[in-house]
mmCIF file of the N, C-alpha and C atoms, coordinates in Angstrom:
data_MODEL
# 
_entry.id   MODEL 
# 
loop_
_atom_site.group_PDB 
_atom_site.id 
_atom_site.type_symbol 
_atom_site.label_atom_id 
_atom_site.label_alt_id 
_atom_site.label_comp_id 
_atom_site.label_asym_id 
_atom_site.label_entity_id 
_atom_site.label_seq_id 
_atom_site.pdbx_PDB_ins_code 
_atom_site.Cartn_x 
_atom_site.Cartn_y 
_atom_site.Cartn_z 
_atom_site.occupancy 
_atom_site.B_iso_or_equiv 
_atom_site.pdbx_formal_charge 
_atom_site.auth_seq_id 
_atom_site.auth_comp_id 
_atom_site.auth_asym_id 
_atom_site.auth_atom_id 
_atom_site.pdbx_PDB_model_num 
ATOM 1   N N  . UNK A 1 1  ? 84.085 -52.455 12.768  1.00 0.00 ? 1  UNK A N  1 
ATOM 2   C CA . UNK A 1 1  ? 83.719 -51.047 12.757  1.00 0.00 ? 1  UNK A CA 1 
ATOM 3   C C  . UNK A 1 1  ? 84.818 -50.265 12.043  1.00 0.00 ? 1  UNK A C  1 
ATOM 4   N N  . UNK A 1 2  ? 84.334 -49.573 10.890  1.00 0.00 ? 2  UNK A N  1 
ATOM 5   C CA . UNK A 1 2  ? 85.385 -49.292 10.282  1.00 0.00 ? 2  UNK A CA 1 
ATOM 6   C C  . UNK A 1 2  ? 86.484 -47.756 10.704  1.00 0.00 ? 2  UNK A C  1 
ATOM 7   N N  . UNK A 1 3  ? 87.643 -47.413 10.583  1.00 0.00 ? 3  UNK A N  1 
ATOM 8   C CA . UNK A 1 3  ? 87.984 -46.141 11.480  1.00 0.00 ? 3  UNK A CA 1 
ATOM 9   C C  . UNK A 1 3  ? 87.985 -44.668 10.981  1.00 0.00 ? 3  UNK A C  1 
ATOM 10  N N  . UNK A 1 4  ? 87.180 -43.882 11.276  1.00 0.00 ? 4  UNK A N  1 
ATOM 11  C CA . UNK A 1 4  ? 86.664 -43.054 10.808  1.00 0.00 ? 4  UNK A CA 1 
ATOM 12  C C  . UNK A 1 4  ? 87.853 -42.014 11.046  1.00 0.00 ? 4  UNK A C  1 
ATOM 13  N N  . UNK A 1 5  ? 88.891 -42.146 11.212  1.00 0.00 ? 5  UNK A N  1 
ATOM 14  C CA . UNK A 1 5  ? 90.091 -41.049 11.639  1.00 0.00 ? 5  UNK A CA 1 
ATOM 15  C C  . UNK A 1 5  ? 90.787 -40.307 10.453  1.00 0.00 ? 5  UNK A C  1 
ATOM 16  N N  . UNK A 1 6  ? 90.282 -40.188 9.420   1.00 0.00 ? 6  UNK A N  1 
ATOM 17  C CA . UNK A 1 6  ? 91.192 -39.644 8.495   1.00 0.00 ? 6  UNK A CA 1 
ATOM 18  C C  . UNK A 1 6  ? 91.947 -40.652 7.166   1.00 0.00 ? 6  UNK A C  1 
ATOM 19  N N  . UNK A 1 7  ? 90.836 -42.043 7.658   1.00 0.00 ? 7  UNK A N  1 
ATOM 20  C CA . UNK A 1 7  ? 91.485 -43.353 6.926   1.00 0.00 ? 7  UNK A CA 1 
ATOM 21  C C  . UNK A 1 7  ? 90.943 -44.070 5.921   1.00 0.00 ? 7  UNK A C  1 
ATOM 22  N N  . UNK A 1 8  ? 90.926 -44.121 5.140   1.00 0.00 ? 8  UNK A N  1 
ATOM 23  C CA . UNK A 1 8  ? 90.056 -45.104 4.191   1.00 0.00 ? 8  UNK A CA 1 
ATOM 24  C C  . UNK A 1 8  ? 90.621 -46.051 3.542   1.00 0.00 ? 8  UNK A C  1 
ATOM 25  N N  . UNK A 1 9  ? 90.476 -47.228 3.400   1.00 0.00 ? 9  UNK A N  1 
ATOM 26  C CA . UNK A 1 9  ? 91.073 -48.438 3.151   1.00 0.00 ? 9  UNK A CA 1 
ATOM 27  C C  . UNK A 1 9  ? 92.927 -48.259 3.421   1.00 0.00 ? 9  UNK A C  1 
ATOM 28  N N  . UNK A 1 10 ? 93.236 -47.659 4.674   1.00 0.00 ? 10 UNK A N  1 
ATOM 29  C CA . UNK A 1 10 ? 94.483 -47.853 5.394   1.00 0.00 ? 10 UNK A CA 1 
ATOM 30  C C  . UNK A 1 10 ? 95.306 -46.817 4.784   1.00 0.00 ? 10 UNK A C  1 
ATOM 31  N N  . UNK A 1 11 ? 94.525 -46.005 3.602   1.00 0.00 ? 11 UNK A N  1 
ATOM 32  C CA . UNK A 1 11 ? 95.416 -44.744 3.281   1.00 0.00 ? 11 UNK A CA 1 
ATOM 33  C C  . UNK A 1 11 ? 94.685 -43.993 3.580   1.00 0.00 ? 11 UNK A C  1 
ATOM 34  N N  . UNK A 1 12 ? 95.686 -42.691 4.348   1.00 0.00 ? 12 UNK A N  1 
ATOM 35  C CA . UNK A 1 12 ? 95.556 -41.514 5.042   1.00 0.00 ? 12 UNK A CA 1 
ATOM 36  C C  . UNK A 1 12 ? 94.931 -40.799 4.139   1.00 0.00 ? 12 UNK A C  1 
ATOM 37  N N  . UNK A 1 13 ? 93.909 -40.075 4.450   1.00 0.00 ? 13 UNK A N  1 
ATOM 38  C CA . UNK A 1 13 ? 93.792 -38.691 3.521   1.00 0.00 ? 13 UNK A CA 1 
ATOM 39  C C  . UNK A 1 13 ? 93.426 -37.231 3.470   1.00 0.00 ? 13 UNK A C  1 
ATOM 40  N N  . UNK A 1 14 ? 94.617 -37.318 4.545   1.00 0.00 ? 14 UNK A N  1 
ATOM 41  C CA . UNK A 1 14 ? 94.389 -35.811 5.093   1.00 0.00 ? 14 UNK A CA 1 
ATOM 42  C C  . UNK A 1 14 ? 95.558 -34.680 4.468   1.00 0.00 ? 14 UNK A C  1 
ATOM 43  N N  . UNK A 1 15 ? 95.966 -35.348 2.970   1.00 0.00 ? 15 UNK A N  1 
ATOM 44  C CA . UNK A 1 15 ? 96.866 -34.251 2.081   1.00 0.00 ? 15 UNK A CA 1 
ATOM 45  C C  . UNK A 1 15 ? 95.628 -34.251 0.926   1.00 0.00 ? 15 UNK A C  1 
ATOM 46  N N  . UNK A 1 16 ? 94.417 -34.663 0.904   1.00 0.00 ? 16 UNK A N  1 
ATOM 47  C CA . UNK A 1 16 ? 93.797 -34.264 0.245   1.00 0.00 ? 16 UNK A CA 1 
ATOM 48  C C  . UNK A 1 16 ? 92.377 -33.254 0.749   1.00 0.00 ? 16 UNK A C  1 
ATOM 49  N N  . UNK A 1 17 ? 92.492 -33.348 2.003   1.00 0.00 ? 17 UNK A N  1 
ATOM 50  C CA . UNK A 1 17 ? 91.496 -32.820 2.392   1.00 0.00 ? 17 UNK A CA 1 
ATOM 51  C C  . UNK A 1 17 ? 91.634 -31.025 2.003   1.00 0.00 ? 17 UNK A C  1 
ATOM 52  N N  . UNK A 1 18 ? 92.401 -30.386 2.154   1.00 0.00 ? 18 UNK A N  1 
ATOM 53  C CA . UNK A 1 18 ? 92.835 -28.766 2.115   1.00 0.00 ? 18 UNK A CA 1 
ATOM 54  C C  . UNK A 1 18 ? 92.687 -28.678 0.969   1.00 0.00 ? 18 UNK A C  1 
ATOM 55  N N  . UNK A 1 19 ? 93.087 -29.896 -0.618  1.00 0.00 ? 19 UNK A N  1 
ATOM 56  C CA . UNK A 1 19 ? 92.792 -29.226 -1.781  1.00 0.00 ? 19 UNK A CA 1 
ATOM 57  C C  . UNK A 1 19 ? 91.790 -29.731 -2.066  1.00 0.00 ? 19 UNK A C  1 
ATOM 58  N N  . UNK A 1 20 ? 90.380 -30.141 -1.670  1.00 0.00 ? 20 UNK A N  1 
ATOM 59  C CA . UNK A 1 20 ? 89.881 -30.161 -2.068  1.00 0.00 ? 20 UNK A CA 1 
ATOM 60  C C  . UNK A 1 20 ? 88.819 -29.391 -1.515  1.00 0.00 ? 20 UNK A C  1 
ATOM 61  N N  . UNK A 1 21 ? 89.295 -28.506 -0.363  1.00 0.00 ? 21 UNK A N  1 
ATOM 62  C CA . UNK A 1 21 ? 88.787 -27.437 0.499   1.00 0.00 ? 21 UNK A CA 1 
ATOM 63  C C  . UNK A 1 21 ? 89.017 -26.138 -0.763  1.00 0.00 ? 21 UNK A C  1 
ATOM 64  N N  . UNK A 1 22 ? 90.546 -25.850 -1.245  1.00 0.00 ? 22 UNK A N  1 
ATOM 65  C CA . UNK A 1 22 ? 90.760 -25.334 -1.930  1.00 0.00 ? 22 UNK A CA 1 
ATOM 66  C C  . UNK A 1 22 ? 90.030 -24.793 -3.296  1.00 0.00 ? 22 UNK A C  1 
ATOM 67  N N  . UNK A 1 23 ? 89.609 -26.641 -4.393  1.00 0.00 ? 23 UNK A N  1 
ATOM 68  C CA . UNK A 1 23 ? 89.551 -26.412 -5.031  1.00 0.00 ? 23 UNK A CA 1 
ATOM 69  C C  . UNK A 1 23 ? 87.688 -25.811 -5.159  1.00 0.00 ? 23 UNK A C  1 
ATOM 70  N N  . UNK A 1 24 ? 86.777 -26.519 -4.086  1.00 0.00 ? 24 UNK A N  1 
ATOM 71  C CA . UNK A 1 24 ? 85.711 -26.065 -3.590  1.00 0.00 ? 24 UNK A CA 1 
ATOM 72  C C  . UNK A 1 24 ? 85.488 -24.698 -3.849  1.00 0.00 ? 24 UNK A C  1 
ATOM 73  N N  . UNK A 1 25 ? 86.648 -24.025 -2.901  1.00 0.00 ? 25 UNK A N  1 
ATOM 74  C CA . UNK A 1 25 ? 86.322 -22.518 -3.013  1.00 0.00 ? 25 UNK A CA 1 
ATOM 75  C C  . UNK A 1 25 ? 86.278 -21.750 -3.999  1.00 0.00 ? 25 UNK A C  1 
ATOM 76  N N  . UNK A 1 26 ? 87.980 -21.997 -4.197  1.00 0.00 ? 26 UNK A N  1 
ATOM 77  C CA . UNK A 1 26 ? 87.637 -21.675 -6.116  1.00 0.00 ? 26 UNK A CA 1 
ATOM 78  C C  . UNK A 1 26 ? 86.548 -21.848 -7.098  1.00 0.00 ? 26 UNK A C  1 
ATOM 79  N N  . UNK A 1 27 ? 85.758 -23.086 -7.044  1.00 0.00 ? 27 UNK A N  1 
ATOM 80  C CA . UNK A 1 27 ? 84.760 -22.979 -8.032  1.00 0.00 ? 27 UNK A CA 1 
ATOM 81  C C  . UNK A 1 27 ? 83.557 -22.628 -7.509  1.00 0.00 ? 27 UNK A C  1 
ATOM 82  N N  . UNK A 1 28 ? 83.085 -21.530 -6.310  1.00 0.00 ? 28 UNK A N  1 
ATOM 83  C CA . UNK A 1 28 ? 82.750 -21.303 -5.431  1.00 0.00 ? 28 UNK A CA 1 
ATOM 84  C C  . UNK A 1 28 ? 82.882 -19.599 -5.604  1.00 0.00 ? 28 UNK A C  1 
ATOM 85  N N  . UNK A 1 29 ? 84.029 -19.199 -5.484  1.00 0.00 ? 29 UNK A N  1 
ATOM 86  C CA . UNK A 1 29 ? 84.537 -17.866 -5.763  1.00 0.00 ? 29 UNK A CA 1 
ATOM 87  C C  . UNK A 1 29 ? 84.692 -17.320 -7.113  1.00 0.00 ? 29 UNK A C  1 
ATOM 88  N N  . UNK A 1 30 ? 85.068 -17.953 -8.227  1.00 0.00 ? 30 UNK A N  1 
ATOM 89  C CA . UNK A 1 30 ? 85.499 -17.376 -9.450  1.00 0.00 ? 30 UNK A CA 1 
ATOM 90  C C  . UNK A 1 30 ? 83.668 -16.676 -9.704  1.00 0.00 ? 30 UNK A C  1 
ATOM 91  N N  . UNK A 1 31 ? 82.921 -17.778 -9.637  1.00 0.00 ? 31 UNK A N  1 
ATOM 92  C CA . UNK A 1 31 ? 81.260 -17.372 -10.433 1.00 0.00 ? 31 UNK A CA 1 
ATOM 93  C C  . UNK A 1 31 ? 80.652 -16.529 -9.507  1.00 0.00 ? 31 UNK A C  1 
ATOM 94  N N  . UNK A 1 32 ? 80.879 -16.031 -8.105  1.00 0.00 ? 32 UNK A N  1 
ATOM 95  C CA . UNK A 1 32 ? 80.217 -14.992 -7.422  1.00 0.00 ? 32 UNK A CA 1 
ATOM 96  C C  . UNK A 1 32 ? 81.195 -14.038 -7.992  1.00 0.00 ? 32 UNK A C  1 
ATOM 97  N N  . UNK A 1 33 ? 82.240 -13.918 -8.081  1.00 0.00 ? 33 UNK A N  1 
ATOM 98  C CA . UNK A 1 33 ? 83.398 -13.065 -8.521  1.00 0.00 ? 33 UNK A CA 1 
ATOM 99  C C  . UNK A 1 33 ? 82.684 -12.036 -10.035 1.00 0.00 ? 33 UNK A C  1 
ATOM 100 N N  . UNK A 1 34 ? 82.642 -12.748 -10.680 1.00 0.00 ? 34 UNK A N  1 
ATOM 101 C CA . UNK A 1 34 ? 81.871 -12.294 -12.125 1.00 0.00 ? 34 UNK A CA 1 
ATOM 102 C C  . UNK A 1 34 ? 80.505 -12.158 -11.827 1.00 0.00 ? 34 UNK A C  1 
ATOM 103 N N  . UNK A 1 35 ? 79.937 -12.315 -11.080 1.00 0.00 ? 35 UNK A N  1 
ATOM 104 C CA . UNK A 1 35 ? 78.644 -11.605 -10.562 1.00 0.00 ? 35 UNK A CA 1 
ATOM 105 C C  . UNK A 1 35 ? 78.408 -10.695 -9.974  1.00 0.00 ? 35 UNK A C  1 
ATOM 106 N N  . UNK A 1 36 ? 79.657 -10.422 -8.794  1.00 0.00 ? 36 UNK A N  1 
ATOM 107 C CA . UNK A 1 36 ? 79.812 -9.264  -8.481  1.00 0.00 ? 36 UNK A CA 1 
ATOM 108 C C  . UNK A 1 36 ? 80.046 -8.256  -8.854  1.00 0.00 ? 36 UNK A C  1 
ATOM 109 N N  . UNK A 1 37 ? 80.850 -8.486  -9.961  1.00 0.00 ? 37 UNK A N  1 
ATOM 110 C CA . UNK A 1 37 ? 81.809 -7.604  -11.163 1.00 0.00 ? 37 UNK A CA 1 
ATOM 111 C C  . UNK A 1 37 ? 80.507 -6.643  -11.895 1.00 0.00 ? 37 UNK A C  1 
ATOM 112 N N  . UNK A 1 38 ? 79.620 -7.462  -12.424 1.00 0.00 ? 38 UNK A N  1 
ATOM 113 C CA . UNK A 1 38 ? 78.790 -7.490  -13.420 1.00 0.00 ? 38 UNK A CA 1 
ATOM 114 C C  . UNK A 1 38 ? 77.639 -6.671  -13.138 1.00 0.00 ? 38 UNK A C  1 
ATOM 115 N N  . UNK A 1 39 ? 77.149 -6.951  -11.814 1.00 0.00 ? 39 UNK A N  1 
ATOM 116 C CA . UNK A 1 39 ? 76.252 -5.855  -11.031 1.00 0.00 ? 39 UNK A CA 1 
ATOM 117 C C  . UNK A 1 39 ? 77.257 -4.574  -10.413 1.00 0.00 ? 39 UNK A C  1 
ATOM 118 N N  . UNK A 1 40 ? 78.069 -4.513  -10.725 1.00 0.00 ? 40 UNK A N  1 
ATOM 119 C CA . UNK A 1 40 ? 78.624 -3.104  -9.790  1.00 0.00 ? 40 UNK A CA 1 
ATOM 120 C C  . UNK A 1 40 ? 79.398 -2.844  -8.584  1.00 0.00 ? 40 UNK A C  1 
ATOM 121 N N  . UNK A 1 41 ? 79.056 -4.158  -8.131  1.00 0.00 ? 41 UNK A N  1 
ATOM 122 C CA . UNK A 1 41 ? 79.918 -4.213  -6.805  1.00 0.00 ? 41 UNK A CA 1 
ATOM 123 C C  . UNK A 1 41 ? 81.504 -4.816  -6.527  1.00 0.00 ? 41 UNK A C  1 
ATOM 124 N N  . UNK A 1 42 ? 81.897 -4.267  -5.479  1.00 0.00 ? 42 UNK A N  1 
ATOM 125 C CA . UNK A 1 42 ? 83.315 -5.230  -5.545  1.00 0.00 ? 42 UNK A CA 1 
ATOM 126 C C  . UNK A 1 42 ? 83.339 -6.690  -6.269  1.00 0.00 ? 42 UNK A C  1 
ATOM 127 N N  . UNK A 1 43 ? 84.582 -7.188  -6.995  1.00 0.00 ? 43 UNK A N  1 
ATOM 128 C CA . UNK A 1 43 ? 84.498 -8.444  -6.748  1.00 0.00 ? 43 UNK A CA 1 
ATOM 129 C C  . UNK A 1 43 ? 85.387 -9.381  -5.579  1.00 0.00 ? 43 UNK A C  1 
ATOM 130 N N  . UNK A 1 44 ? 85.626 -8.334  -4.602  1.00 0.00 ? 44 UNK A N  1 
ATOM 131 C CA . UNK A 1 44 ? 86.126 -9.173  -3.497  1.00 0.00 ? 44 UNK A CA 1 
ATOM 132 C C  . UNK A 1 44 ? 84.977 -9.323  -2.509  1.00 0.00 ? 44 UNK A C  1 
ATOM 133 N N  . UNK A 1 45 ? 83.632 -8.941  -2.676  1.00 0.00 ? 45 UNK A N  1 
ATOM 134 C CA . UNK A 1 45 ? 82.452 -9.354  -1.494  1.00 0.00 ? 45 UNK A CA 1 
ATOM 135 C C  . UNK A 1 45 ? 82.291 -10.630 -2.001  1.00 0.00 ? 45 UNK A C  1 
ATOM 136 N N  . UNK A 1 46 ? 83.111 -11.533 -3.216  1.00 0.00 ? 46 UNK A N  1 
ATOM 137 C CA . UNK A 1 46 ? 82.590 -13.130 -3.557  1.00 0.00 ? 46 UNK A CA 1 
ATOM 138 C C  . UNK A 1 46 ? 83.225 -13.635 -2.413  1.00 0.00 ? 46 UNK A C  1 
ATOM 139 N N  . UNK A 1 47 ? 84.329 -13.165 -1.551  1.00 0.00 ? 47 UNK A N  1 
ATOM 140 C CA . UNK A 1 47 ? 85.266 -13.993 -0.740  1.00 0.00 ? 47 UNK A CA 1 
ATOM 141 C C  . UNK A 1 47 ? 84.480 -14.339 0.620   1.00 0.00 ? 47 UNK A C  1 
ATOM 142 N N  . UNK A 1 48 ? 83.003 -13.690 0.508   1.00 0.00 ? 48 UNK A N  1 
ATOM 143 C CA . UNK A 1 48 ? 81.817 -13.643 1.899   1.00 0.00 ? 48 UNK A CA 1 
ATOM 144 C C  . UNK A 1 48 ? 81.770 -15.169 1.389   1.00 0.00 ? 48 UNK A C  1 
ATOM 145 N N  . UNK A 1 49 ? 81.489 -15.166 0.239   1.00 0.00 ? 49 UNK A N  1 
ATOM 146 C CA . UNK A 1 49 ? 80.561 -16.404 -0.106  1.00 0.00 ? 49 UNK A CA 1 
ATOM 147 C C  . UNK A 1 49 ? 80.812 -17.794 0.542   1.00 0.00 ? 49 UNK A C  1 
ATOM 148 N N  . UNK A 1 50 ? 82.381 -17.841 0.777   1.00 0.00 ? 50 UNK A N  1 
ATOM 149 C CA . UNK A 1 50 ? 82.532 -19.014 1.818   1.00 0.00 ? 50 UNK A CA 1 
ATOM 150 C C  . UNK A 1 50 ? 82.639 -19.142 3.217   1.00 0.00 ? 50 UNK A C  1 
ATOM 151 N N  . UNK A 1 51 ? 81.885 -17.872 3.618   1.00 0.00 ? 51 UNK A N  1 
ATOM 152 C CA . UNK A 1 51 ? 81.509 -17.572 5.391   1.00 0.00 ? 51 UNK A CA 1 
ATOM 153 C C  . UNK A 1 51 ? 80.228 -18.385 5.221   1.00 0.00 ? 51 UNK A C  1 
ATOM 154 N N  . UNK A 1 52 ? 79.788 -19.125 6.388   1.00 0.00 ? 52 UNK A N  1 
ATOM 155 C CA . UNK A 1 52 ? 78.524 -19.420 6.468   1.00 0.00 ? 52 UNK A CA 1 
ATOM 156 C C  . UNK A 1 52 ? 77.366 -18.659 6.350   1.00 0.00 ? 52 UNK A C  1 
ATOM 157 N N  . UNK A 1 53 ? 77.312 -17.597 7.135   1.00 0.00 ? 53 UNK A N  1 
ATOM 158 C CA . UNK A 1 53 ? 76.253 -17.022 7.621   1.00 0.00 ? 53 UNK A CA 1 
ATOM 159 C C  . UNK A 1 53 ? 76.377 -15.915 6.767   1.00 0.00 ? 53 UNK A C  1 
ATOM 160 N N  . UNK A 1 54 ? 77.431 -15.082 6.076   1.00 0.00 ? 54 UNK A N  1 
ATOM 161 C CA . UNK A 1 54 ? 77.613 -14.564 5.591   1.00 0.00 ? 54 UNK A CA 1 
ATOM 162 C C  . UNK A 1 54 ? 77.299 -14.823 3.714   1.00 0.00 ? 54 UNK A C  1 
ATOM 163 N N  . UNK A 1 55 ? 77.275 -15.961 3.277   1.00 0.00 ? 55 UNK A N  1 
ATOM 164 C CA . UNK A 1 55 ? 76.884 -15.881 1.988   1.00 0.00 ? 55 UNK A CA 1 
ATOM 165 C C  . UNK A 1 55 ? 75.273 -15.788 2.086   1.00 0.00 ? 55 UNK A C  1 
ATOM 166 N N  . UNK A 1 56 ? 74.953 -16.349 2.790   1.00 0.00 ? 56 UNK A N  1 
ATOM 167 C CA . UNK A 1 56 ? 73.091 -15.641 2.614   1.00 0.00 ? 56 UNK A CA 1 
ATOM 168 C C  . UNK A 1 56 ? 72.815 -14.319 2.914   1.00 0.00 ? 56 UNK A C  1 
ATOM 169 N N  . UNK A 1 57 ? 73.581 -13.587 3.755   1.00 0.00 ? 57 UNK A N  1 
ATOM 170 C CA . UNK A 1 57 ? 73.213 -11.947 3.915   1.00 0.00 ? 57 UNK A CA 1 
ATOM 171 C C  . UNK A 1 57 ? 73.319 -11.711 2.588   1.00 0.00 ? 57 UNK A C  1 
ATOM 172 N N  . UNK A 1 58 ? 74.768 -12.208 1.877   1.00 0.00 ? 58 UNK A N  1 
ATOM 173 C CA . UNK A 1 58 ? 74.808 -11.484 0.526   1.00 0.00 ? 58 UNK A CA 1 
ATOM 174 C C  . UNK A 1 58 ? 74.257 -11.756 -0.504  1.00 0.00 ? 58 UNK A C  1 
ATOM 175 N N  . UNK A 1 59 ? 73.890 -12.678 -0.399  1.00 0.00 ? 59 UNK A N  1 
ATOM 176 C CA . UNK A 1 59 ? 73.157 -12.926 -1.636  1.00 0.00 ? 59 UNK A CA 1 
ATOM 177 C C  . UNK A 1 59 ? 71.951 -12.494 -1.586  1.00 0.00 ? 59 UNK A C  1 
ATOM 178 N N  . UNK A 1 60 ? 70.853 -11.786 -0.487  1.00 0.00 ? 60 UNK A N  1 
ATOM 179 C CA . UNK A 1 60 ? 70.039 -10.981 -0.183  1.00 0.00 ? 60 UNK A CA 1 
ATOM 180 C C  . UNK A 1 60 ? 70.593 -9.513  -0.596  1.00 0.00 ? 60 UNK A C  1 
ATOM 181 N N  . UNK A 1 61 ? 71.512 -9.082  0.015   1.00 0.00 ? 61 UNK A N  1 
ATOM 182 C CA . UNK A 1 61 ? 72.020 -7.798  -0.621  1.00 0.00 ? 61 UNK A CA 1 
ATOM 183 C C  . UNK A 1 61 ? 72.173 -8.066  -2.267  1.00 0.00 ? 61 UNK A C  1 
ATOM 184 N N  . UNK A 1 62 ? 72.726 -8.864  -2.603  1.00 0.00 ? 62 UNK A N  1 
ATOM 185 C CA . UNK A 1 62 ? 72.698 -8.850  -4.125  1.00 0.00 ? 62 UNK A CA 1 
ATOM 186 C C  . UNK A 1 62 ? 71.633 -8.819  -4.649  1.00 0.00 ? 62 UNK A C  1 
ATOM 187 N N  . UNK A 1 63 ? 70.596 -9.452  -4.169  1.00 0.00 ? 63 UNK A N  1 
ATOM 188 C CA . UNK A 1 63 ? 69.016 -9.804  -4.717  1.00 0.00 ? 63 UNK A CA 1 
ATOM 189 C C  . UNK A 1 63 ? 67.977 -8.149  -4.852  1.00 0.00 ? 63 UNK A C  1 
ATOM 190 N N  . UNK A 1 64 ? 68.377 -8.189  -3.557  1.00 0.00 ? 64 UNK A N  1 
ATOM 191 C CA . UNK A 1 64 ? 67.342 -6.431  -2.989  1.00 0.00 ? 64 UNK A CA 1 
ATOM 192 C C  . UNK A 1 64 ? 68.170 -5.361  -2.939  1.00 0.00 ? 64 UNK A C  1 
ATOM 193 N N  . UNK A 1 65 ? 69.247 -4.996  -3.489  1.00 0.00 ? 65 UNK A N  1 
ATOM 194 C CA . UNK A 1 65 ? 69.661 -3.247  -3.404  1.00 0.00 ? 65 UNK A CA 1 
ATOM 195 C C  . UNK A 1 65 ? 69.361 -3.301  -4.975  1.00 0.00 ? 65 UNK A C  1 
ATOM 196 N N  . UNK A 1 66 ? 70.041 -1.973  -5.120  1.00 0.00 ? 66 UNK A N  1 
ATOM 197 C CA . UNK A 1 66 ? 70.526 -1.494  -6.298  1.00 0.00 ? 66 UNK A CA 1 
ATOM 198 C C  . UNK A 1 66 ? 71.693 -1.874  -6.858  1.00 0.00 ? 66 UNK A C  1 
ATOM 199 N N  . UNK A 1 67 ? 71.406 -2.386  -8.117  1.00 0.00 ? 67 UNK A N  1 
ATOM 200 C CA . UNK A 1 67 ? 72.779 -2.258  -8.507  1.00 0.00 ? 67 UNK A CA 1 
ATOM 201 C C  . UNK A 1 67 ? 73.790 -1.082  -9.105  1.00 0.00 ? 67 UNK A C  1 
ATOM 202 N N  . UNK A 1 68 ? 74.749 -0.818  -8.691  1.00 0.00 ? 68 UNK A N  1 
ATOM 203 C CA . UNK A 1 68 ? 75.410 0.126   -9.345  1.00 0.00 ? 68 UNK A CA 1 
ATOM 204 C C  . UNK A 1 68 ? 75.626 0.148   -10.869 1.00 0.00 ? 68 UNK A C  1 
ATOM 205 N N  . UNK A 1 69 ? 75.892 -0.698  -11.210 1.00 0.00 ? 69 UNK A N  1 
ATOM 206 C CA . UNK A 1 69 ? 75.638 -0.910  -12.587 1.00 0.00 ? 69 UNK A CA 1 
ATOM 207 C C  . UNK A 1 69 ? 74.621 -0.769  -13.326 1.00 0.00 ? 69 UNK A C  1 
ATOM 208 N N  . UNK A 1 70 ? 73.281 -0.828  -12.801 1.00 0.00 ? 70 UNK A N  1 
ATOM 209 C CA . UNK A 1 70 ? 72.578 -0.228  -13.085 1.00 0.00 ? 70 UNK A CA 1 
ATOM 210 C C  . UNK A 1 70 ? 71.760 1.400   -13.093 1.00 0.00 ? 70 UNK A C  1 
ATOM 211 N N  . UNK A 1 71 ? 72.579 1.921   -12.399 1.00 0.00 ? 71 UNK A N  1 
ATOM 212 C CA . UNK A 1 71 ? 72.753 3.024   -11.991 1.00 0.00 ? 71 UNK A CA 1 
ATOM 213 C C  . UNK A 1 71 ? 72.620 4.195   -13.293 1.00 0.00 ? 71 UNK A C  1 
ATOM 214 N N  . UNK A 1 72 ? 71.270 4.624   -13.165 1.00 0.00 ? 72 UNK A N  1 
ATOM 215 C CA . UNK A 1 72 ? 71.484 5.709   -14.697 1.00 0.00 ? 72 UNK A CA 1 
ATOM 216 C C  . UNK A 1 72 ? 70.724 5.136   -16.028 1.00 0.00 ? 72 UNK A C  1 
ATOM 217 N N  . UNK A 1 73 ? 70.387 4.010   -15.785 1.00 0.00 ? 73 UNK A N  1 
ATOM 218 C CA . UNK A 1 73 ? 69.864 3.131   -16.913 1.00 0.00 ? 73 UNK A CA 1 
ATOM 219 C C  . UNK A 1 73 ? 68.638 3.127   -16.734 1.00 0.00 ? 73 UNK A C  1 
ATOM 220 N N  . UNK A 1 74 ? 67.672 3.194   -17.678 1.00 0.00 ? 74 UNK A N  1 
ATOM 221 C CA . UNK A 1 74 ? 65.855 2.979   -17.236 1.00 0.00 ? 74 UNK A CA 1 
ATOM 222 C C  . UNK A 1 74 ? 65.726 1.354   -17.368 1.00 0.00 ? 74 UNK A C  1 
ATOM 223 N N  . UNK A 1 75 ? 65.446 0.980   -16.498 1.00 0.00 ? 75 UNK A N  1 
ATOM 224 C CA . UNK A 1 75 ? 64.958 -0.447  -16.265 1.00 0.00 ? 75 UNK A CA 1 
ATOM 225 C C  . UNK A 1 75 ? 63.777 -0.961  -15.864 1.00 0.00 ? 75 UNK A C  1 
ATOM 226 N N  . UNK A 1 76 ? 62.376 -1.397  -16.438 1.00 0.00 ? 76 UNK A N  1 
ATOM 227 C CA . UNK A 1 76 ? 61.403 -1.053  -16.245 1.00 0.00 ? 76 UNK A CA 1 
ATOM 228 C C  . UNK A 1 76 ? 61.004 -2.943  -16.089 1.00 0.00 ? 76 UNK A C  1 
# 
């Protein structure tokens, strides 16, 4: 039974686990970041995006308000 503790073939790998938590987010955050930007809104509401429950509210708010950026423009 093999040991599921943090071990894989007898090397540890729990100095990789955080960057690759890290690098996740980052490519995770930069592209809501420029989406946010782009419609009008903060680009710190991308930092929801790695809440659970919280990136689907927003991405509903992103979907159904207004965008500010669009704001003033005829868009038909």
């Amino acid at each position: 039974m093999p040991n599921m503790m943090g071990m894989m073939d007898g090397m540890p790998m729990w100095p990789f686990g955080p960057l690759m938590m890290l690098v996740i987010a980052v490519l995770v955050i930069v592209p809501f970041w420029l989406i946010f930007a782009k419609a009008g809104f903060s680009g710190w509401l991308s930092l929801l995006m790695i809440v659970p429950v919280a990136n689907i509210v927003m991405l509903y708010v992103l979907a159904f308000s207004a965008w500010p950026s669009l704001r003033g423009k005829n868009t038909t």
